[in-house]
Backbone bond lengths (Angstrom), bond angles and torsions (degrees), N, CA, C in turn:
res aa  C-N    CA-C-N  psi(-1)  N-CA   C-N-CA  omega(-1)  CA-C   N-CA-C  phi
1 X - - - 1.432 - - 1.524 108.61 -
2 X 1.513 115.74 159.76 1.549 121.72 -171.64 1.172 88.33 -84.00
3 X 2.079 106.47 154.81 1.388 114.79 164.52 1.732 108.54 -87.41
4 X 1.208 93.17 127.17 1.487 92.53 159.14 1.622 134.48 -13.36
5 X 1.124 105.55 150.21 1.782 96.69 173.02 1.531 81.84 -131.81
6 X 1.677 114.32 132.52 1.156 131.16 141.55 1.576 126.57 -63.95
7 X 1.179 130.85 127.73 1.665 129.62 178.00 1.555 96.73 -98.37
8 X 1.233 112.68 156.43 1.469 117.14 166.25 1.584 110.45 -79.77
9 X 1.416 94.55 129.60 2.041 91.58 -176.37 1.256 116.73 -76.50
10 X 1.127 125.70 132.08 1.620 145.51 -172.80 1.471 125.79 -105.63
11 X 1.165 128.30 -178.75 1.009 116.22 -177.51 1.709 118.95 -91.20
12 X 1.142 98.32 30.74 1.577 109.16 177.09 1.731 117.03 49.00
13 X 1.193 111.08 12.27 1.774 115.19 171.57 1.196 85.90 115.86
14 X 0.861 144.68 -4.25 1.819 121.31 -161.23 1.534 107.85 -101.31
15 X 1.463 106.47 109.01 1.103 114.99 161.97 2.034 131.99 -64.40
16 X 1.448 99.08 108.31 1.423 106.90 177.51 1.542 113.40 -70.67
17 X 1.441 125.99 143.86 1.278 137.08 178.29 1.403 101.10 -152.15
18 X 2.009 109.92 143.67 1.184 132.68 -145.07 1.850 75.75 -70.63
19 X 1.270 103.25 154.51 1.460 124.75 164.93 1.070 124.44 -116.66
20 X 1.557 115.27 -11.44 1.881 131.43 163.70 1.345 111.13 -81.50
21 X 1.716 131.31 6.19 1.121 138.17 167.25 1.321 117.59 -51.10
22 X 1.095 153.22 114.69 1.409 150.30 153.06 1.380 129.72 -101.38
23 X 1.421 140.05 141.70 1.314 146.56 -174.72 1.541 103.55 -84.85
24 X 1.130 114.22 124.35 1.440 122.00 141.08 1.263 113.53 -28.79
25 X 1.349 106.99 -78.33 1.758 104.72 -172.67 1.814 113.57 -85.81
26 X 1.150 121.12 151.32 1.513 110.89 -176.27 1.473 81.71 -163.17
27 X 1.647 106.90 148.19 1.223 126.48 -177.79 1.772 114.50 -137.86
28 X 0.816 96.63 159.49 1.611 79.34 -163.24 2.088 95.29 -121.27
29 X 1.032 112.26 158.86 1.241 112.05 -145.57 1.427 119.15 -75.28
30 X 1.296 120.36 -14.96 1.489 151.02 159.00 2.060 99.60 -45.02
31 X 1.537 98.73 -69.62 1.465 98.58 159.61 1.617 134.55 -12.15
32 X 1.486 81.67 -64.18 1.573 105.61 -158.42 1.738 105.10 -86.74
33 X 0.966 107.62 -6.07 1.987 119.20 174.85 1.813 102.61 -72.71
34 X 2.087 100.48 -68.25 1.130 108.54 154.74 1.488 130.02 2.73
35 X 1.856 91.09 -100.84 1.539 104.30 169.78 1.560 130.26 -27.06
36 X 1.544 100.61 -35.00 1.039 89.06 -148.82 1.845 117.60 -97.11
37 X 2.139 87.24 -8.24 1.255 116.05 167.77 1.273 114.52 -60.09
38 X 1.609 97.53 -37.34 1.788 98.03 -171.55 1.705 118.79 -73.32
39 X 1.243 96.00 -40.13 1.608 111.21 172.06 1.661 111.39 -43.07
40 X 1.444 97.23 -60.47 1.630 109.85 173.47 1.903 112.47 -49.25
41 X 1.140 120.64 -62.59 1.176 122.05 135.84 1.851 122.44 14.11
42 X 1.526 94.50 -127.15 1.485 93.40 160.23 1.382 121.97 -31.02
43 X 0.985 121.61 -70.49 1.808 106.15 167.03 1.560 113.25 -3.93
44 X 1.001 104.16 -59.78 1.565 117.06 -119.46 2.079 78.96 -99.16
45 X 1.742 110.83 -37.73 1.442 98.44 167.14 1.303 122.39 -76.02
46 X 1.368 115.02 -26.60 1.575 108.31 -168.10 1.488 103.61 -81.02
47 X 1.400 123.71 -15.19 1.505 116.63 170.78 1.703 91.29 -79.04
48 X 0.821 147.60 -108.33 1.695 144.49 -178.58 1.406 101.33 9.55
49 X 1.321 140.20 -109.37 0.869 160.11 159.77 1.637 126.12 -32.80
50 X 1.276 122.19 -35.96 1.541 131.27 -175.22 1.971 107.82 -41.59
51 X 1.186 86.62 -27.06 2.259 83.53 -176.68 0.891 93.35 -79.51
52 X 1.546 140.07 -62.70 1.838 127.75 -177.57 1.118 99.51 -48.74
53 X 1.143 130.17 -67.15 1.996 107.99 -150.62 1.801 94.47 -80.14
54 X 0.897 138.84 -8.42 1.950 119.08 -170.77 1.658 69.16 -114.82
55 X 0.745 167.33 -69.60 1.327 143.82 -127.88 1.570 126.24 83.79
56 X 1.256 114.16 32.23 1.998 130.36 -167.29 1.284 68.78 -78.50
């Protein structure tokens, strides 16, 4: 019978990434509800209103 071949063990695909990374900017999720009300918002005037003020 063949002898075995040992492989050197690896990290099995898994890519490692620093976890002491930190953002400058960070928002916390309360924020991001906000934002996202306001966005909805404008939307919601510039379709209403958007032909008077741009002039389409």
């Amino acid at each position: 019978m063949a002898d075995k071949i040992q492989m050197p063990s690896g990290m099995g695909g898994l890519v490692r990434y620093f976890d002491e990374y930190k953002s400058k900017i960070e928002f916390k999720p309360g924020h991001i509800v906000v934002i996202c009300i306001l966005v909805i918002i404008i939307m919601i005037i510039l379709h209403i209103f958007g032909d008077r003020w741009l002039g389409l």
